[in-house]
MISE-367959 format. One line per 4 residues: number of its first residue (from 1); their letters; for each residue x, y, z of N, C-alpha, C, O. Coordinates in steps of 0.02 Angstrom, whole numbers, padded with zeros to 5 digits. Each point is the difference from the previous one (the first is absolute). Layout:
BEGIN
NUM	A	X Y Z X Y Z X Y Z X Y Z | ...
***
This chain:
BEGIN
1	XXXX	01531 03420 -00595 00009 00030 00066 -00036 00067 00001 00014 00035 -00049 | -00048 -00015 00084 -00035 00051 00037 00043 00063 -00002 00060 00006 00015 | -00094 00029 -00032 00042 00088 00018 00031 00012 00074 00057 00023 00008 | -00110 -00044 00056 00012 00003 00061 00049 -00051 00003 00055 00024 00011
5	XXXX	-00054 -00103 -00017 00055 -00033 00019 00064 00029 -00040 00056 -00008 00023 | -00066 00033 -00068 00075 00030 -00031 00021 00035 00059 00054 -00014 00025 | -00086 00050 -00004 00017 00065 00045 00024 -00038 00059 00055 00015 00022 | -00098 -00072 00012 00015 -00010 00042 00076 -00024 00011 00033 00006 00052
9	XXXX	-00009 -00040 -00126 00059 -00033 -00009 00045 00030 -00001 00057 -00023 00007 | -00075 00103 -00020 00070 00035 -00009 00001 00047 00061 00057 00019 00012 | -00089 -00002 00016 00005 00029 00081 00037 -00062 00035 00047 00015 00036 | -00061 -00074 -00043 00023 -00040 00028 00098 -00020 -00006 00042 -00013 00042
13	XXXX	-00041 00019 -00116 00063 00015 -00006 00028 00039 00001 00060 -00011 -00011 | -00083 00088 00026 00034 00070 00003 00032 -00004 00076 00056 00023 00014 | -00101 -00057 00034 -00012 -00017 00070 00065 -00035 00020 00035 00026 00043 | -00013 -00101 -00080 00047 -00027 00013 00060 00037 -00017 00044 00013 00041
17	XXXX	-00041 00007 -00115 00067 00047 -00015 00005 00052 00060 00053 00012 00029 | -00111 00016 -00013 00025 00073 00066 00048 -00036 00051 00057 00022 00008 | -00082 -00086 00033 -00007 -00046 00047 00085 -00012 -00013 00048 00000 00039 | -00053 -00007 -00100 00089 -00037 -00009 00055 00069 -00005 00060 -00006 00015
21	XXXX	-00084 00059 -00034 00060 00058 -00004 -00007 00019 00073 00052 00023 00024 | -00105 -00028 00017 00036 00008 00059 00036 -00053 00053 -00003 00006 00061 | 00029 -00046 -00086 00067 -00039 00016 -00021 -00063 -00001 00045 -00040 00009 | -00127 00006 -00021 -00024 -00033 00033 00016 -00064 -00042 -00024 -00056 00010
25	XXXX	00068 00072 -00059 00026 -00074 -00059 -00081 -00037 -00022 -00059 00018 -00002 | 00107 -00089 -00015 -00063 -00073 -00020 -00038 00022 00053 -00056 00020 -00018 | 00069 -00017 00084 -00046 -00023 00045 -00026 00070 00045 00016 00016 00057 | -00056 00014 -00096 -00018 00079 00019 -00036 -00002 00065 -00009 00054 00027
29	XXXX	-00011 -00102 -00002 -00029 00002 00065 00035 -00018 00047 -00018 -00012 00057 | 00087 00009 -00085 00054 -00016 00064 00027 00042 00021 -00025 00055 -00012 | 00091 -00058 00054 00060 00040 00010 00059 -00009 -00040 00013 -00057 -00018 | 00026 00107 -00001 00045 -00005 -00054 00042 -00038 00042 -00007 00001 00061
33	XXXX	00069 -00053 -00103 00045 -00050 00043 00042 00016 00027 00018 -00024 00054 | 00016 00079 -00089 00050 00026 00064 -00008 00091 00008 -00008 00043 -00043 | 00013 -00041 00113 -00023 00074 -00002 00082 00021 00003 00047 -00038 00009 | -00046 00108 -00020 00072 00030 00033 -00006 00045 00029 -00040 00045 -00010
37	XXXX	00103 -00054 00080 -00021 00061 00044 00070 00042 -00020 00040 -00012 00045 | -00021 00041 -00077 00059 00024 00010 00049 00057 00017 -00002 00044 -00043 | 00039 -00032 00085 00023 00023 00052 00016 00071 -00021 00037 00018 -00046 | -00083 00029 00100 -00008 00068 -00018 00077 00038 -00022 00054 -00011 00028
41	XXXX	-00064 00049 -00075 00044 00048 -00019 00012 00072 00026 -00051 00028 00020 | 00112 00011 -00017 00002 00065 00028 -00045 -00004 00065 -00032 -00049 00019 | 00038 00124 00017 -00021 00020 00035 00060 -00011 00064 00059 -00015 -00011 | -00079 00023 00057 00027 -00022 00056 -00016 -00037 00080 -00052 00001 00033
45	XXXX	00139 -00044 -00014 -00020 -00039 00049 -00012 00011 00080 00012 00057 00020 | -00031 -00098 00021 00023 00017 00065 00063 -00037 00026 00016 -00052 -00029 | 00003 00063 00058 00081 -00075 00045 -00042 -00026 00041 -00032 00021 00048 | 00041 -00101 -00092 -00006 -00060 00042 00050 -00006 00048 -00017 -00032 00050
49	XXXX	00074 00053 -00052 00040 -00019 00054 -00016 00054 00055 00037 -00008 00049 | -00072 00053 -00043 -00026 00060 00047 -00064 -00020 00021 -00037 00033 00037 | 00028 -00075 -00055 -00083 -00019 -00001 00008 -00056 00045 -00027 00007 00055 | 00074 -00085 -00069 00011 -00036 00052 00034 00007 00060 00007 -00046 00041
53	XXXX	00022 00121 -00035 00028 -00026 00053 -00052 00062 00037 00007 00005 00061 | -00037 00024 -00081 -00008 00096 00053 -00070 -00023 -00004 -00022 -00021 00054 | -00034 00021 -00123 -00061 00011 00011 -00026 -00079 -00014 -00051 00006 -00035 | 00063 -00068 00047 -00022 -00064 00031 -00017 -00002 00057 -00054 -00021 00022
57	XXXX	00116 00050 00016 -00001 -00009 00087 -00068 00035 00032 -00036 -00021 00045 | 00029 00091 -00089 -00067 00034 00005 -00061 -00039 -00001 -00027 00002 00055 | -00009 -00041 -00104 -00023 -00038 00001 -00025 -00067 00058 -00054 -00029 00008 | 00121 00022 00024 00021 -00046 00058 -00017 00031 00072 -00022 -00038 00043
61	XXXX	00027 00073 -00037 00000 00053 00073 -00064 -00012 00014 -00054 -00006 -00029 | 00079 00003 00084 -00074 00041 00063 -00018 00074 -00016 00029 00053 00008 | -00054 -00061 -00018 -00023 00098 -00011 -00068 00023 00036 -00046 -00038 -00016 | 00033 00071 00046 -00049 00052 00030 -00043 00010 -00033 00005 00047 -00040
65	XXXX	-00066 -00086 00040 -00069 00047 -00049 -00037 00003 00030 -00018 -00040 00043 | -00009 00102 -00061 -00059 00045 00023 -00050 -00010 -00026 00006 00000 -00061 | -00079 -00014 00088 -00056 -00011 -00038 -00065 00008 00056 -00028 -00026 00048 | 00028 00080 -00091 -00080 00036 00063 00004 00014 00071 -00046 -00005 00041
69	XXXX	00118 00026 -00028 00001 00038 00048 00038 -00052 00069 -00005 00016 00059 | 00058 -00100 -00093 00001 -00028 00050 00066 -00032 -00037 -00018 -00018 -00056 | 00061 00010 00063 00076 -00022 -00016 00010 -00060 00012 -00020 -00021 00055 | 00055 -00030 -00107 00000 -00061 00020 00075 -00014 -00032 00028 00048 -00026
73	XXXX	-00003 -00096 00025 00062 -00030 -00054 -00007 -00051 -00052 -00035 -00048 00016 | 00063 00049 -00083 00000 -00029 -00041 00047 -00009 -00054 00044 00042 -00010 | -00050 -00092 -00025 00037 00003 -00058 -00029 00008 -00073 -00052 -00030 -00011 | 00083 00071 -00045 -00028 00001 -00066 -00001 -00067 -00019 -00037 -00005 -00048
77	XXXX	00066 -00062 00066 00019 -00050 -00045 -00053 -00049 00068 00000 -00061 00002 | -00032 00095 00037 -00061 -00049 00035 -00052 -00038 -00070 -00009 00010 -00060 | -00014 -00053 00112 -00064 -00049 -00029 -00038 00060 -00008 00007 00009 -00060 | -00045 00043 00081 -00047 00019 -00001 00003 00072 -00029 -00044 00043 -00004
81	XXXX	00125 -00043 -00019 00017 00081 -00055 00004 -00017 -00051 -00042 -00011 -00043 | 00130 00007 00045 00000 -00031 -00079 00057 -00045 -00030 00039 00012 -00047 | -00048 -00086 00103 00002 -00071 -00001 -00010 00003 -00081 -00050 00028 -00023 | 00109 -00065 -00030 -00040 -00033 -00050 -00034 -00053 00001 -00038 -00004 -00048
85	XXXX	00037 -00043 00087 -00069 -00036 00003 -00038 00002 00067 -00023 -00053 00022 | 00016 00114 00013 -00056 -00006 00052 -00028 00071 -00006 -00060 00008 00011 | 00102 00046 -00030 -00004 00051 00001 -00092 00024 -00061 -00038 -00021 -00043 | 00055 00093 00098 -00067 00037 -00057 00001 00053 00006 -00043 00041 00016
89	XXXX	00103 -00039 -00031 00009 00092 00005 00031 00029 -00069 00049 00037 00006 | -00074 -00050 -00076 -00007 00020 -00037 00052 -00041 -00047 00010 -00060 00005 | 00027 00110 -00058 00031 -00026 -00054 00075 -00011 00019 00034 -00039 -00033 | -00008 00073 00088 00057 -00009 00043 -00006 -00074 00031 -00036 -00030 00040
93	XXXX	00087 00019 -00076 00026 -00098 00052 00066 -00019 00008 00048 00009 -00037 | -00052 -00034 00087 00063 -00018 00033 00018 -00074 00012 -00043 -00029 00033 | 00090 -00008 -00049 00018 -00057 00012 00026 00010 00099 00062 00000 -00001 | -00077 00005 00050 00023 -00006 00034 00071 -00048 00025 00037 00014 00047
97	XXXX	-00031 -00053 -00078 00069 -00060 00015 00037 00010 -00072 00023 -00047 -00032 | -00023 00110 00014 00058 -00001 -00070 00060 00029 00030 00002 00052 00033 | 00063 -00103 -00052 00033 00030 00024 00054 00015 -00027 00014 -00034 -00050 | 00040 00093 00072 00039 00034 -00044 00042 -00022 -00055 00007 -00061 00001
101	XXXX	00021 00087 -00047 00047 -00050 -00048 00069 00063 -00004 00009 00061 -00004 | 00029 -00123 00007 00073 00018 00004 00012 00043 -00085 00014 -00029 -00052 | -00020 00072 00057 00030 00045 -00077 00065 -00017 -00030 00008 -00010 -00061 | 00040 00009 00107 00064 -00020 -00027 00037 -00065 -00007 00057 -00019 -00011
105	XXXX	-00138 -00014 00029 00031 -00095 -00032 -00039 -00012 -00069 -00060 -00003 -00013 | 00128 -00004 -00036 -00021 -00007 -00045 -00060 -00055 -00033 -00018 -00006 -00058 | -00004 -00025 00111 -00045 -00058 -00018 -00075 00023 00007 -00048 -00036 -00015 | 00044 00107 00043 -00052 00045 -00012 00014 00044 -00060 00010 00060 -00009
109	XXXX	-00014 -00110 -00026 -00027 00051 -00075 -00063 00030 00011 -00038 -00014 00047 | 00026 00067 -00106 -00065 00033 00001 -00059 -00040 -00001 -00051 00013 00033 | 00057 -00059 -00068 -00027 -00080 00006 -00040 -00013 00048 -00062 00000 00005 | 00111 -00014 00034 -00017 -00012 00033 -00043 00037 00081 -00044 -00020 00039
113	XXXX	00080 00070 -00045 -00008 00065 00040 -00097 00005 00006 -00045 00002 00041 | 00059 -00002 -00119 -00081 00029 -00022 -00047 -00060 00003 -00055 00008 -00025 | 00070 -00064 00052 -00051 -00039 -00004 -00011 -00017 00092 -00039 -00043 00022 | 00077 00083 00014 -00008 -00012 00059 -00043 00022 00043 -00033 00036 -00038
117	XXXX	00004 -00029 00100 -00073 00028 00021 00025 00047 00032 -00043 00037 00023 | 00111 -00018 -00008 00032 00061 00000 -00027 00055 -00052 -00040 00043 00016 | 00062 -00050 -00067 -00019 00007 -00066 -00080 00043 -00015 -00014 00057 -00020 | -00023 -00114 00041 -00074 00003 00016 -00019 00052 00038 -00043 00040 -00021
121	XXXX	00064 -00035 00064 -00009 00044 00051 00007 00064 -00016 -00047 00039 00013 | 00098 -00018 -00041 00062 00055 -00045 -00075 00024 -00055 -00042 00045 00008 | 00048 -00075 -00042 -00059 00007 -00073 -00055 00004 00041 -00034 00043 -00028 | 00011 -00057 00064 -00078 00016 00050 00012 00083 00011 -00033 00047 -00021
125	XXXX	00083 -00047 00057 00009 00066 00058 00001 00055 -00080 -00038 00047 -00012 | 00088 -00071 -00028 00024 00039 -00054 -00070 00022 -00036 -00003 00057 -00023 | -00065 -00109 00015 -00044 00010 -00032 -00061 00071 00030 -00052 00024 -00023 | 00087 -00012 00076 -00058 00039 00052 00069 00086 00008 -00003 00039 00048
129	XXXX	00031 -00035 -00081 00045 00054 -00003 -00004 00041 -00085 -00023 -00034 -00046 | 00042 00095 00034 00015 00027 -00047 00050 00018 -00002 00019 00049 00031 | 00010 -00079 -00062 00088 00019 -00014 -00003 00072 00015 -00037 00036 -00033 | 00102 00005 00116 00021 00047 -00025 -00057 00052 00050 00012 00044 00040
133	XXXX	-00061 -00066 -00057 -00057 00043 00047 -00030 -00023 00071 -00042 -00045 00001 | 00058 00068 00044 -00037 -00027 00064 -00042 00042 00030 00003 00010 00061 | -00042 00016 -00096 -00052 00052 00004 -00057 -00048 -00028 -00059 00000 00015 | 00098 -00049 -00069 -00065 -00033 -00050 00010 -00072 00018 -00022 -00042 -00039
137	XXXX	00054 00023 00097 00042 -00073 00010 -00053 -00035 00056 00013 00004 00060 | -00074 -00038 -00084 -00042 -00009 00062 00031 -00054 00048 -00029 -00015 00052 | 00091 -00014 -00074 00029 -00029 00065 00039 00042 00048 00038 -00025 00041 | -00045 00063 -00045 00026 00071 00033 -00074 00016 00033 -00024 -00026 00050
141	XXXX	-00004 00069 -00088 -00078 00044 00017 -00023 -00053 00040 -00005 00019 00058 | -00017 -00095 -00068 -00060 -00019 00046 00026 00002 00061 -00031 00038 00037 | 00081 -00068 -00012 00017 -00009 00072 00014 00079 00041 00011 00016 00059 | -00018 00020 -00121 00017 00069 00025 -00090 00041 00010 -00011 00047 00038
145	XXXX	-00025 -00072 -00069 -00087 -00009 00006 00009 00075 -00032 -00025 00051 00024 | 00064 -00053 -00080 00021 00065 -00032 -00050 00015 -00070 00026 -00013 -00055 | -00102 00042 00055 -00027 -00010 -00065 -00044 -00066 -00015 -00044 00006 -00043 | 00049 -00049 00065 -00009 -00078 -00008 -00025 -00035 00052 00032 00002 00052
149	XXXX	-00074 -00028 -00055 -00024 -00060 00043 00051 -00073 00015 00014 -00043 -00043 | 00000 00042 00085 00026 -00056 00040 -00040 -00058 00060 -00018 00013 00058 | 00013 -00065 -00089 -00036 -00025 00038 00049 -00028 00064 -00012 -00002 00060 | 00061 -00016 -00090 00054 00002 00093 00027 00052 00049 00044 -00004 00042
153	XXXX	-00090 00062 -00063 -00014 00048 00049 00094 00049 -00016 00040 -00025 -00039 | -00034 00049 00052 00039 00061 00029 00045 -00056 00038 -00011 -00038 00048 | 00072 00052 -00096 00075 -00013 00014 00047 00024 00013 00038 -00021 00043 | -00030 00082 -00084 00073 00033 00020 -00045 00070 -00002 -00038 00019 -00045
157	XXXX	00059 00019 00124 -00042 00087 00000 00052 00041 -00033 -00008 00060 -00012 | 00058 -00090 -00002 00011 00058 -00050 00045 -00015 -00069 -00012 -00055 -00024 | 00061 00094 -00011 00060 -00041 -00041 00047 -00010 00044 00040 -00047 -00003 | -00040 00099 00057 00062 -00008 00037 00013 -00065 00041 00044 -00011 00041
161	XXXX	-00099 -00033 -00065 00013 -00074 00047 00046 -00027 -00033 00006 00002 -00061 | 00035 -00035 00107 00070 -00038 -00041 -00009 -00046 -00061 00035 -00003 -00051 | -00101 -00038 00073 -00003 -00045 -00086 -00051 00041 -00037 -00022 -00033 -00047 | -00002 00088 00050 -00020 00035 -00034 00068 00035 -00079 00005 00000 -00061
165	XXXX	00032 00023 00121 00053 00028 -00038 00032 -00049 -00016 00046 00026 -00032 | -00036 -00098 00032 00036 -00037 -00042 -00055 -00026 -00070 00032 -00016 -00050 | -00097 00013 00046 -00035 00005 -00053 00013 00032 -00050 00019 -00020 -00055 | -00035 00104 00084 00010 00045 -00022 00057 00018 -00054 -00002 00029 -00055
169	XXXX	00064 -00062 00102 00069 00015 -00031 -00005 -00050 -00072 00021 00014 -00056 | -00051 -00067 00075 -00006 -00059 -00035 -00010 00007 -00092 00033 -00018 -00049 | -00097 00054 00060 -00051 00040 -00052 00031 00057 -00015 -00001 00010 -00060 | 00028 00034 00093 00026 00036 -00049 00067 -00004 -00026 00017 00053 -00024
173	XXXX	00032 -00106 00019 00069 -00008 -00023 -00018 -00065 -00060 00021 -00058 00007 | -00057 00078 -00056 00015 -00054 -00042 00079 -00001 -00043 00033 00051 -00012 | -00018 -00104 -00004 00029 -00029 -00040 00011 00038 -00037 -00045 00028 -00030 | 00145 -00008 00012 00006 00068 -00064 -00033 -00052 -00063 -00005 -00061 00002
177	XXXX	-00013 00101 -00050 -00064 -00029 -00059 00083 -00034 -00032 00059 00017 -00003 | -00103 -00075 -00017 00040 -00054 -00044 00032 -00055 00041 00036 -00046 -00019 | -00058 00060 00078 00027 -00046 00046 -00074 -00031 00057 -00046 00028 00031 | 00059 -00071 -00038 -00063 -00052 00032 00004 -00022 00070 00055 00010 00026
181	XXXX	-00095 -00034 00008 -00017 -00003 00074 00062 -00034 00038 00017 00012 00058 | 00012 -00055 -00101 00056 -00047 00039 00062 00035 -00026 00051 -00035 -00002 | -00047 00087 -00014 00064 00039 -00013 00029 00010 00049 -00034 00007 00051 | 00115 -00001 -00047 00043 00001 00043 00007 00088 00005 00034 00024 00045
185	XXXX	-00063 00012 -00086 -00005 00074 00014 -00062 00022 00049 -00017 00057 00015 | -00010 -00111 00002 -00036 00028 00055 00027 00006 00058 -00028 00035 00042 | 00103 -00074 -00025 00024 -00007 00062 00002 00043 00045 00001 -00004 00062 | -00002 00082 -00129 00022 00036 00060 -00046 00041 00035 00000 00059 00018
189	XXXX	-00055 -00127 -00011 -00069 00046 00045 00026 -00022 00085 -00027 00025 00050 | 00082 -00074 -00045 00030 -00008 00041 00068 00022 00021 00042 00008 -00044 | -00024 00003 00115 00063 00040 00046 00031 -00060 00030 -00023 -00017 00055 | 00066 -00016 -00079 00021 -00007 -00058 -00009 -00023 -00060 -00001 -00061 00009
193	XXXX	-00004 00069 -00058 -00026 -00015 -00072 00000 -00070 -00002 00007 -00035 -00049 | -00014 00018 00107 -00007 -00103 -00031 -00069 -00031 00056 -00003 00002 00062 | -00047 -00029 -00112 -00048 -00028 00058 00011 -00044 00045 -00041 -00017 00042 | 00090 -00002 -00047 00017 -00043 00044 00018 00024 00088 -00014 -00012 00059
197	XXXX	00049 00046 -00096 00031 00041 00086 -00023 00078 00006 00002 00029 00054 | -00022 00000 -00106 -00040 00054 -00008 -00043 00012 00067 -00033 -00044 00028 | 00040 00111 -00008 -00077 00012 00031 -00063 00038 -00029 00015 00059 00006 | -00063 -00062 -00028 -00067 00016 -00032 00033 00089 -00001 00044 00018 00039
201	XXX	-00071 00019 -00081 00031 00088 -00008 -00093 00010 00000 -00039 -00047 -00008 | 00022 00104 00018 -00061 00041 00023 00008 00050 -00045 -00042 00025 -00039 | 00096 -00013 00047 00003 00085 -00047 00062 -00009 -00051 00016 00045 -00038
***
């Protein structure tokens, strides 16, 4: 054997060993067989149960937008905002027909809770917020055309708009730490402390 085919043989096998320590097993040109996603640690949540009943409906509304000087009505959860399947209005999506889940029937486990397009909706809205900050919460800022480009134009002129301030309230009351989105210590973002008969709190 040749000096060069030596070489070639062992680049070739240095190649496969790299190929395989980065996860890629027997079959280095594949995908590894099972991936894991597993479920973030620390930090903190928002209330799902504040979320289905106060900032869904937001989503749902007719709302007032402004765009170049001429006012029309719309919804965030339209075909042409941000519809999850018609929509194009960015990384924000909305199941439009998700509908609420009873918290205090026990047959809504978290389970189940979390696999619902309720759910979906919740983890969308939740993905476009910074825990805690609504200075840095662009589901706050865009409709507020606060810093940020909005392509559904100018929504709320100020915070002082009513579903402004239920956002708002939304994002900044997370979850005391160690306690997660479907905690019953969120209740008391509601007057009275139960979502059920609760009315939405602002402040």
């Amino acid at each position: 054997m040749t000096l060069h085919r030596i070489t070639q043989s062992l680049a070739a096998a240095a190649t496969t060993l790299a190929l395989a320590g980065c996860g890629g097993g027997s079959d280095v040109l594949g995908n590894p067989a099972t991936i894991s996603n597993p479920e973030a640690v620390g930090g903190q949540y928002l209330s799902f149960a504040y979320f289905q009943k106060c900032i869904n409906p937001v989503f749902l509304a007719q709302l007032p937008v402004q765009i170049g000087g001429s006012t029309s009505t719309n919804t965030c959860a339209g075909s042409g905002c941000h519809d999850t399947r018609a929509g194009t209005g960015g990384a924000l999506r909305v199941f439009p027909a998700a509908q609420p889940l009873d918290l205090s029937d026990p047959a809504n486990t978290p389970a189940v809770v979390r696999a619902s397009d309720m759910y979906k909706n919740f983890y969308s809205a939740q993905a476009a917020v910074v825990i805690g900050s609504t200075a840095q919460s662009r589901l706050l800022s865009k409709p507020l055309l606060r810093g940020v480009l909005h392509g559904g134009g100018l929504i709320f002129l100020s915070e002082d708009d009513p579903n402004a301030r239920l956002i708002k309230y939304w994002i900044g009351r997370p979850a005391p730490l160690g306690q997660d989105e479907l905690s019953t210590a969120n209740y008391s973002m509601f007057t009275p402390p139960d979502p059920r008969t609760g009315t939405c709190n602002t402040q």
